[in-house]
C-alpha positions as MATLAB code, in Angstrom:
seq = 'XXXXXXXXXXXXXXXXXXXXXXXXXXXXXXXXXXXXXXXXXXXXXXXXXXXXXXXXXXXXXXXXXXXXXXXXXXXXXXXXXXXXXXXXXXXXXXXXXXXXXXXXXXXXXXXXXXXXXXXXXXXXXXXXXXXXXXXXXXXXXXXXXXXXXXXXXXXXXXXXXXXXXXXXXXXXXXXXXXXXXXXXXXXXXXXXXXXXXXXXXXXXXXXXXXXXXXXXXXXXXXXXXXXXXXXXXXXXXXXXXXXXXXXXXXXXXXXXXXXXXXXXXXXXXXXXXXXXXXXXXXXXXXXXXXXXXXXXXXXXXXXXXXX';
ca = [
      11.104   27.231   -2.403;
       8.365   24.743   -2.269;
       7.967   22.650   -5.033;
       4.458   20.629   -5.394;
       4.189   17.804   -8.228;
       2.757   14.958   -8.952;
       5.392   12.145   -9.489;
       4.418    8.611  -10.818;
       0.909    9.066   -9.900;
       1.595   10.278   -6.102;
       1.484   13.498   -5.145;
       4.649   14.958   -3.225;
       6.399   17.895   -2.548;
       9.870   19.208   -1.362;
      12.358   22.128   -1.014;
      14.121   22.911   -4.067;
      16.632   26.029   -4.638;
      16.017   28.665   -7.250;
      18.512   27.015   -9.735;
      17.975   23.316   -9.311;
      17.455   21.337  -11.710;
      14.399   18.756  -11.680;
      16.956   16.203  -12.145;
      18.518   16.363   -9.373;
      15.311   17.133   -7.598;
      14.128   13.664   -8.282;
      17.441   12.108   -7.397;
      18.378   14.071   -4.441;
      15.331   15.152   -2.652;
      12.196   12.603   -3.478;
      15.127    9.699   -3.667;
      14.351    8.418   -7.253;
      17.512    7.414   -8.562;
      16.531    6.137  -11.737;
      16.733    8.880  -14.175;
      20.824    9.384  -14.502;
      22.784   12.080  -14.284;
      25.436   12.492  -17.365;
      25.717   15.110  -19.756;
      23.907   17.837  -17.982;
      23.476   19.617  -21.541;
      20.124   17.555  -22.789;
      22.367   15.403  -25.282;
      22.712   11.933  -24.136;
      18.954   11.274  -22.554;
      20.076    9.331  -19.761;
      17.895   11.858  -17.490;
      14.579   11.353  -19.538;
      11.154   11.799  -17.966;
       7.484   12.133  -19.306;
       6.621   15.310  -17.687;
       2.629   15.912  -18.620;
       3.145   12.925  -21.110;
       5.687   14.759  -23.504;
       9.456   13.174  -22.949;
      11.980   15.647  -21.706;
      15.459   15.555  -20.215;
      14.856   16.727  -17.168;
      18.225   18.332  -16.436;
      17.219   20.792  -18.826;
      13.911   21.448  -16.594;
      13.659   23.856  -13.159;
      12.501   21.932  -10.549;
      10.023   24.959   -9.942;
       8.771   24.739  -13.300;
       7.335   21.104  -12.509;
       5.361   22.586   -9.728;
       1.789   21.594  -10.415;
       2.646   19.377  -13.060;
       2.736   15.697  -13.379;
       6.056   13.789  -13.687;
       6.080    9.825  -14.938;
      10.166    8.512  -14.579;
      11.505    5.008  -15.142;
      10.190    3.773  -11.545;
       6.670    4.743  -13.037;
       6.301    2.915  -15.587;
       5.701   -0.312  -13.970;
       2.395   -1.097  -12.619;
       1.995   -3.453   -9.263;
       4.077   -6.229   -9.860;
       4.572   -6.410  -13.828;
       7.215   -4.586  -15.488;
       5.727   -2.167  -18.739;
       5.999   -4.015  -21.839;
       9.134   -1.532  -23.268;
      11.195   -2.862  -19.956;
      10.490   -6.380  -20.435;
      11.348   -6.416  -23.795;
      14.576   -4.685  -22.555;
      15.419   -7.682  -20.263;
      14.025  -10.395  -23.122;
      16.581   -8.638  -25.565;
      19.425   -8.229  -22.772;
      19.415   -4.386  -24.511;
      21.558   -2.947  -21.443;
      24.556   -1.866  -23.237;
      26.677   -0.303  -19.951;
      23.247   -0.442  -18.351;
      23.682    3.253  -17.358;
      21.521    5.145  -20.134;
      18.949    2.225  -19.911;
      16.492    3.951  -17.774;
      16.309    7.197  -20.282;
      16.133    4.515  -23.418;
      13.315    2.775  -21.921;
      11.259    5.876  -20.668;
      12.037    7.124  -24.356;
      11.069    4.086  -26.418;
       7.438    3.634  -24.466;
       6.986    7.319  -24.826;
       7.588    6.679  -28.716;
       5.040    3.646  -28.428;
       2.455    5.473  -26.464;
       1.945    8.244  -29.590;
       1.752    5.796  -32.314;
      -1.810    4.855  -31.868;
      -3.368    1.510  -32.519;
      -4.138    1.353  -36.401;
      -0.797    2.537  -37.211;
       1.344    0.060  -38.793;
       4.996    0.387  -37.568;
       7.429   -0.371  -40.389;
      10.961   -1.794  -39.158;
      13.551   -2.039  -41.725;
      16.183   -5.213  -41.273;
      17.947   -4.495  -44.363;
      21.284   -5.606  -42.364;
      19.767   -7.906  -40.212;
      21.923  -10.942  -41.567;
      25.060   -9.453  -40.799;
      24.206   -9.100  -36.706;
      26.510  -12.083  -34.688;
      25.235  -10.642  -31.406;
      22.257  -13.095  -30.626;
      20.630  -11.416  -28.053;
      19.995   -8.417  -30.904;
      16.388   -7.510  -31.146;
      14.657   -9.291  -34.168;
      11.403   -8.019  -35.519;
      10.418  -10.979  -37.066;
      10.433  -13.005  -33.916;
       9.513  -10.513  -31.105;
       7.380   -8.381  -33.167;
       5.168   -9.801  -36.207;
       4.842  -13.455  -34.982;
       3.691  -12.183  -31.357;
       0.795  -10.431  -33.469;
       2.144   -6.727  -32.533;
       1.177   -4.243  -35.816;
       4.451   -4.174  -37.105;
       5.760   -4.929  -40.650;
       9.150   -6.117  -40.380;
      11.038   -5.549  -43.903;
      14.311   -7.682  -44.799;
      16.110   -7.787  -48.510;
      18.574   -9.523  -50.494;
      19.991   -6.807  -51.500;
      23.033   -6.865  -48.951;
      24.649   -9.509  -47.043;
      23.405  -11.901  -49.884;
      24.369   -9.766  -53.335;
      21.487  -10.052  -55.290;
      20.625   -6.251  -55.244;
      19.883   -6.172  -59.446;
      17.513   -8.878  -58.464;
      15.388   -6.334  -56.572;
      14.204   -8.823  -54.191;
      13.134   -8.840  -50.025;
      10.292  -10.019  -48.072;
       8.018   -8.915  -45.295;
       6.618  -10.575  -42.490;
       3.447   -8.992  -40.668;
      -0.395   -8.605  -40.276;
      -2.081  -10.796  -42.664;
      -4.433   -8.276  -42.964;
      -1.756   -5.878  -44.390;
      -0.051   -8.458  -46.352;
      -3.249   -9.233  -48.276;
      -3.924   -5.583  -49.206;
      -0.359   -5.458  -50.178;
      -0.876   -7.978  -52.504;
      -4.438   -6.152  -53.718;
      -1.754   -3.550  -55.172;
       1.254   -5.486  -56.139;
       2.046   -5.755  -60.210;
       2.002   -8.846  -61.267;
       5.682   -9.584  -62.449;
       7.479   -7.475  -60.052;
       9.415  -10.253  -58.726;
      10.922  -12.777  -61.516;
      11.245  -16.231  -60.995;
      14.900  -16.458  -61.027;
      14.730  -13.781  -58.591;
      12.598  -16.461  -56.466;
      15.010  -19.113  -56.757;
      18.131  -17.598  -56.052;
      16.429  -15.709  -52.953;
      15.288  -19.395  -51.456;
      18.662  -20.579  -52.532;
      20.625  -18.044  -50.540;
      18.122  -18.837  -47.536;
      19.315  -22.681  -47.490;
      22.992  -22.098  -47.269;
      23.627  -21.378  -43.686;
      27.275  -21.783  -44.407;
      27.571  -19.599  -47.650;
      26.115  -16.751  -45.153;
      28.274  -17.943  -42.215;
      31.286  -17.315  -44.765;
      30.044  -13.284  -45.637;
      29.877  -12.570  -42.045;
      33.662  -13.551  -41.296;
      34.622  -12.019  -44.921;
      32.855   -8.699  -43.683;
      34.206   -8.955  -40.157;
      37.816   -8.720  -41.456;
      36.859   -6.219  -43.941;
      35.537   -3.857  -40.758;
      38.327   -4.760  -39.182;
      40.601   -3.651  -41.910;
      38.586   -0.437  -42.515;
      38.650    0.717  -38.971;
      41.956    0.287  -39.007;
      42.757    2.287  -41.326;
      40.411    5.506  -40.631;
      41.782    5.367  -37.396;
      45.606    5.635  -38.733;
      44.329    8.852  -40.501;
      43.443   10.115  -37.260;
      39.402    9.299  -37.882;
      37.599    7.722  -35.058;
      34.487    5.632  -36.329;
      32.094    4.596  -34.399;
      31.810    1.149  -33.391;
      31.266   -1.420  -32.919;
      28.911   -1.774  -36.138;
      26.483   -4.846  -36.983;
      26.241   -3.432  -40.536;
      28.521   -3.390  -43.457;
      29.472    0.049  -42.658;
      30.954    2.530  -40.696;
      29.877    5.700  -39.625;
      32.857    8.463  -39.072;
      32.757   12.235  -38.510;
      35.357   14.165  -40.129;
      34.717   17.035  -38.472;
      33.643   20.468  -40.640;
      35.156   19.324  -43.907;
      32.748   16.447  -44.554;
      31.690   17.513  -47.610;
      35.088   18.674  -49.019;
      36.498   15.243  -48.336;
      33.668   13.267  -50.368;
      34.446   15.541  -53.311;
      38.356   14.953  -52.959;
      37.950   11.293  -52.625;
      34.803   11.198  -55.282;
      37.746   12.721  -57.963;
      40.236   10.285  -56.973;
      37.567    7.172  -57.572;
      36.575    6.903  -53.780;
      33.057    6.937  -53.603;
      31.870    7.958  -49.904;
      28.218    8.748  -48.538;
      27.853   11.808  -47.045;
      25.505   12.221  -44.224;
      24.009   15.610  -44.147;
      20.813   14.822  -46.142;
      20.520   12.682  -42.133;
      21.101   15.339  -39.683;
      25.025   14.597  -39.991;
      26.827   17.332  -42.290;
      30.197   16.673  -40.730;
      29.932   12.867  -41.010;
      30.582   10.146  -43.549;
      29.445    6.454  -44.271;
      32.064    4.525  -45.603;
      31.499    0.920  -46.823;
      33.905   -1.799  -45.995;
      35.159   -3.468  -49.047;
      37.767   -5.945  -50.321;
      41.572   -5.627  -49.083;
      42.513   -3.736  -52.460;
      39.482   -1.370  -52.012;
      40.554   -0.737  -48.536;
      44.122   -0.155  -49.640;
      43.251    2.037  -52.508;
      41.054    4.170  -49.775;
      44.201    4.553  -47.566;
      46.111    5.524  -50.155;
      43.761    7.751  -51.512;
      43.363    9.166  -47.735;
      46.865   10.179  -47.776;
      47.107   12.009  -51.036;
      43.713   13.889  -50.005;
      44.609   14.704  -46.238;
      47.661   16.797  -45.135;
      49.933   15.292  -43.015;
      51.158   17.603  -40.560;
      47.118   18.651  -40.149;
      45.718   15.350  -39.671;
      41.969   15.376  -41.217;
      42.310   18.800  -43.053;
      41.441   18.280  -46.879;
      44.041   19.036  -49.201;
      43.013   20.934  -52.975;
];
């Protein structure tokens, strides 16, 4: 069948067959290799197009259902010689990963950016900023707020520096929404030993250097030892913590571990009910979760909670 779209702004047509998919329609018959071909099952987004401005995967779309319709893919988002704003921040940040999903991340992240509209403040929170080694990571602070974009980047102390019963962060952003910020703030929310031990920890570039290797080893360790209980975490992680699904027992396990003095974080309340967070800790803490893992898990079963 005939198949008549508009693609990028250009209108074309071509032969597709009753099944095909407009995934491979692009690819195969119009020659726009850009949107990738992976999963097939709408999961991983490599394949992502805006198809009349709403994001799709479009391996989960009938070529004949895009007839009449207008298509924008990755090779569309440039305009004459300048790349769109999402893929040059991609090549400031060096965010290519494998560089295979890239094209469905970008077309994904400026469809995200083209329905926030202008007055609406974007909030990004860098609670574990600190403990990121990878320099070319994306920083708010510097590529965001100080370019003037409306974004309130949020960081605390609360983590990598351990002064979370000092209740203290920052935010950098519009002055305009810093100032009516401040129209609302209480008065003594922030104490002044607070202050001082927040500017303190800011000084000591080596104290901070120190908590990165400390929690380096302590992922280390922790991987280590979900993976000898047959666990496979995801990494690598930039945080403090590792994210592992446990398959349908999730919950069971946090109550088995929660009675033996393991406390876990389940991750259903986040779209995750088979999944865990688990912090890294020191080497006893890690040693009293393996051994804690083995009382709780049957052996011959692997993962499978124990009463």
């Amino acid at each position: 069948m005939k198949v008549s779209l508009t693609v990028n702004g250009e209108r074309l047509e071509g032969d597709a067959w009753g099944g095909e998919s407009l995934l491979t329609f692009l690819r195969d018959t119009l020659e726009l290799p850009g949107s990738k071909n992976a999963c097939e099952q709408g999961e991983c987004g490599s394949c992502s197009v805006l198809f009349d401005g709403t994001l799709v995967c479009s391996c989960l779309v009938l070529a004949a259902q895009a007839d009449g319709h207008a298509v924008v893919t990755v090779e569309g988002l440039a305009r004459e010689e300048a790349l769109h704003p999402v893929q040059q921040a991609f090549v400031d940040a060096g965010a290519v990963q494998c560089g295979f999903c890239t094209p469905g991340l970008v077309v994904a992240t400026a469809a995200l950016l083209e329905r926030v509209p202008e007055h609406v403040l974007t909030v990004i929170d860098e609670a574990y900023f600190q403990y990121v080694e990878d320099p070319s990571f994306p920083d708010a602070i510097e590529e965001a707020a100080k370019r003037g974009r409306n974004v309130l980047a949020l960081r605390t102390f609360s983590k990598i520096f351990g002064l979370a019963g000092l209740r203290i962060g920052y935010g950098v952003g519009p002055a305009g929404v810093v100032s009516a910020m401040r129209k609302v703030q209480r008065a003594f929310d922030v104490t002044t030993p607070a202050q001082e031990a927040a500017l303190a920890s800011l000084d000591d570039d080596a104290e901070l250097e120190r908590r990165r290797a400390v929690n380096r080893d302590a992922m280390a360790a922790l991987e280590a030892v979900l993976r000898e209980h047959g666990f496979d975490p995801i990494s690598p992680a930039v945080g403090n913590f590792l994210f592992v699904d446990v398959g349908e027992d999730a919950a069971a396990l946090d109550q088995r571990l929660l009675r033996r003095g393991v406390i876990v974080r389940p991750m259903g309340s986040f779209g995750a009910p088979s999944a865990l967070r688990i912090t890294a800790g020191t080497p006893e803490e890690i040693a009293f979760l393996a051994e804690q893992l083995d009382a709780v898990l049957v052996p011959e079963a692997g993962r499978i909670p124990v009463s």
